[in-house]
C-alpha positions as CSV (number, residue, x, y, z in Angstrom):
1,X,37.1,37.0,-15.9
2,X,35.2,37.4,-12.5
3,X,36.1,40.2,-10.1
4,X,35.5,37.2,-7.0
5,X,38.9,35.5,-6.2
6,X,36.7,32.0,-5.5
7,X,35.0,31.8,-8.5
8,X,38.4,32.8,-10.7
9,X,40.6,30.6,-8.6
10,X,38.4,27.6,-9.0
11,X,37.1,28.1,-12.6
12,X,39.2,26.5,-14.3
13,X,38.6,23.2,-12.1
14,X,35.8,20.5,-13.6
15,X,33.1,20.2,-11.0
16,X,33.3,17.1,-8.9
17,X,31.0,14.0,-10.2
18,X,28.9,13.0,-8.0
19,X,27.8,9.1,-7.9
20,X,24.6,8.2,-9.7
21,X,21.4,7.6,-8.4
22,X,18.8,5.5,-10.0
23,X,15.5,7.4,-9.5
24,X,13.7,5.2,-6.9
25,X,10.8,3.3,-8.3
26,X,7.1,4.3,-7.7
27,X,5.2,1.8,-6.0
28,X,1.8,1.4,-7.6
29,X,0.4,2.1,-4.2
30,X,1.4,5.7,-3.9
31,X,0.1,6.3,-7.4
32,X,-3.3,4.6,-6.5
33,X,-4.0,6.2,-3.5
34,X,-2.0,10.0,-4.5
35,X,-4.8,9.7,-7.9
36,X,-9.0,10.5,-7.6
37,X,-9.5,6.7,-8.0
38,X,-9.3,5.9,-4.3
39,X,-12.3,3.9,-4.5
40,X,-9.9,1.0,-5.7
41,X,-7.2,1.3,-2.9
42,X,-10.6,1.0,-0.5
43,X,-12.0,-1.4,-2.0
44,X,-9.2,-3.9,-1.3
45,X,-8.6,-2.8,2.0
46,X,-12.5,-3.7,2.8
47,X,-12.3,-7.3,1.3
48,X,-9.3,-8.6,3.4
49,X,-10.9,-6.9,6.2
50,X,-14.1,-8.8,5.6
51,X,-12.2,-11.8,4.9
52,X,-14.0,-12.0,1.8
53,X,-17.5,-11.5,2.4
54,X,-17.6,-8.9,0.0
55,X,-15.9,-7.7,-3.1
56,X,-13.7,-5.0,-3.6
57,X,-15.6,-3.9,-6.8
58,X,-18.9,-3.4,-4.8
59,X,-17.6,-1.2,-1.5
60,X,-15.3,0.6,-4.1
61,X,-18.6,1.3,-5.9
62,X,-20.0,2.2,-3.0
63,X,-17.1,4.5,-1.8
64,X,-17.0,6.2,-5.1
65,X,-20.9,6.8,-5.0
66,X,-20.6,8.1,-1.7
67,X,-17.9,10.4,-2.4
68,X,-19.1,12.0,-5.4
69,X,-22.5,12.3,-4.1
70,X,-22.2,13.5,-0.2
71,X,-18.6,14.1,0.5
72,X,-19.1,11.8,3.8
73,X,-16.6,8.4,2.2
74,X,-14.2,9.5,5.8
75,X,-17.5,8.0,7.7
76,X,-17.4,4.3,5.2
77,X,-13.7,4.0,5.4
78,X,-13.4,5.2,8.9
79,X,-15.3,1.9,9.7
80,X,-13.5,-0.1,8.3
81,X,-10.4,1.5,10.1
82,X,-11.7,0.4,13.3
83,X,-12.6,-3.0,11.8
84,X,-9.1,-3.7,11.0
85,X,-7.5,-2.4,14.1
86,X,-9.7,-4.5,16.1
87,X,-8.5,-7.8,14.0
88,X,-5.1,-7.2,14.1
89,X,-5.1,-5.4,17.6
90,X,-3.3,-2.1,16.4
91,X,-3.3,1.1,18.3
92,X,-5.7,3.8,17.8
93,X,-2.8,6.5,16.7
94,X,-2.1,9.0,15.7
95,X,-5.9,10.0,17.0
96,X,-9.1,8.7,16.9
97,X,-9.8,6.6,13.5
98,X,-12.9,9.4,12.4
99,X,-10.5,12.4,12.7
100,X,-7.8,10.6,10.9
101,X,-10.1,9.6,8.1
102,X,-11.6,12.7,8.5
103,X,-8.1,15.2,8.0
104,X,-6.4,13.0,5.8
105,X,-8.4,9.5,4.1
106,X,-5.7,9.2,1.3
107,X,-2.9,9.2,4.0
108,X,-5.4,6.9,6.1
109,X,-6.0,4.3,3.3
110,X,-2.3,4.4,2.3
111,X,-1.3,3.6,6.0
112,X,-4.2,0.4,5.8
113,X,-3.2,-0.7,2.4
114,X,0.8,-0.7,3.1
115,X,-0.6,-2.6,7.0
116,X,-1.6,-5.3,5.2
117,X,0.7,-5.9,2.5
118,X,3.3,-6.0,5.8
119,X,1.2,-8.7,6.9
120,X,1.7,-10.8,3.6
121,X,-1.5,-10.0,1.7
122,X,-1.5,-9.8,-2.4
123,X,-3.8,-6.4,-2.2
124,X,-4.7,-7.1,-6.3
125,X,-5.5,-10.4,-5.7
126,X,-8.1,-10.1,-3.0
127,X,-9.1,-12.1,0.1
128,X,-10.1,-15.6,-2.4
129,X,-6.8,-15.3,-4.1
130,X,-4.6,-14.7,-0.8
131,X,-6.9,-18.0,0.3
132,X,-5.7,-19.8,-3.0
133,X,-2.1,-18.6,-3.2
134,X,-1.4,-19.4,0.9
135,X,-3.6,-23.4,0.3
136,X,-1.1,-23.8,-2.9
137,X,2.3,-23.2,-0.7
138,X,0.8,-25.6,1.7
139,X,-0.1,-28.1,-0.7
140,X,3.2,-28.5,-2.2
141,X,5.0,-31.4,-1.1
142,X,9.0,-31.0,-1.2
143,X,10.9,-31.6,-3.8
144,X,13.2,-35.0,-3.1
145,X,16.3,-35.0,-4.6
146,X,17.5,-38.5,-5.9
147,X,18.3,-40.5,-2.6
148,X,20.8,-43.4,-2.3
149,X,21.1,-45.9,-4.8
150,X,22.7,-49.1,-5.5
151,X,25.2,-49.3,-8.5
């Protein structure tokens, strides 16, 4: 036996149980932008912000080429930053949008990507699928249950 009066006075207790807690689910957002492809995670951000005008596959090329070849991709996606927070009329916070792009671009495209999945966009299906999904909920007509009848 121990020499320490707590440990031998409580030994022969069974440790409490403590309640069970699911680990929390990753969201495929944090594993996109925390991984080196973070071309993808740009390149939706830049079609919603372009409403379309072009494709994610094309500025994520572009963001990847730029990255592996200069380093300067915090200069691309800082522009699209701005772009955004012009259309949606956010604040310039927590600094200017090149030093935040600058000091952190994976927590900058995080913050984009997550801002516009608050405001209702599908960020895997693109500006022409948010289009076609948001036409189809407005082309539904109600369902009418079976009014009055005569019997």
């Amino acid at each position: 036996m121990s020499s320490d009066p707590y440990v031998s006075a409580h030994s022969s207790q069974t440790p409490p149980q403590l309640p069970h807690h699911p680990r929390p689910k990753t969201r495929p957002l944090a594993s996109v932008t925390a991984s080196p492809m973070l071309h993808i995670t740009f390149g939706q951000i830049s079609e919603i912000v372009d409403k379309g005008s072009s494709s994610c596959e094309v500025n994520g090329a572009l963001y990847a080429l730029v990255y592996f070849g200069s380093g300067g991709q915090c200069i691309y996606s800082w522009f699209y930053r701005t772009k955004m927070r012009q259309q949606y009329a956010l604040k310039e916070s927590p600094c200017c949008d090149c030093l935040v792009h600058r000091l952190c671009g994976r927590c900058a495209l995080c913050q984009e990507h997550r801002e516009l999945q608050n405001r209702g966009y599908n960020m895997i299906l693109g500006w022409h699928g948010n289009v076609q999904e948001k036409n189809q909920e407005v082309a539904v007509a109600p369902l009418v249950e079976g009014g009055m009848s005569r019997k």
